[in-house]
C-alpha positions, -999 to +999 in steps of 0.1 A: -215+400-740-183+381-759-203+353-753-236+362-772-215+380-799-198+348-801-232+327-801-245+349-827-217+364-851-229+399-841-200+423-831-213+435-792-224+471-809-245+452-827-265+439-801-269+471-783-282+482-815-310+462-815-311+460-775-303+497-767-321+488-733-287+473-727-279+438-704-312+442-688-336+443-724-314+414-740-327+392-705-363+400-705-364+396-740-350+359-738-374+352-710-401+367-728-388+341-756-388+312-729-421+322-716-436+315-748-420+287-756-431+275-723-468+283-731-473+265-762-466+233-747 
């Protein structure tokens, strides 16, 4: 979490704020991203 509030400038409450899923939202979320990504190529 340091990390991505690092990567991002969001203080770690932050991102449970807009990932209240926790851990496990923030990661299907980012593969949702990739997964996209993915299919437009």
């Amino acid at each position: 979490m340091s990390i991505l509030s690092k990567a991002t400038g969001l203080r770690e409450g932050s991102l449970y704020n807009f990932f209240p899923g926790g851990k496990e939202e923030m990661m299907e979320a980012v593969v949702a991203d990739i997964d996209q990504c993915v299919d437009c190529h």
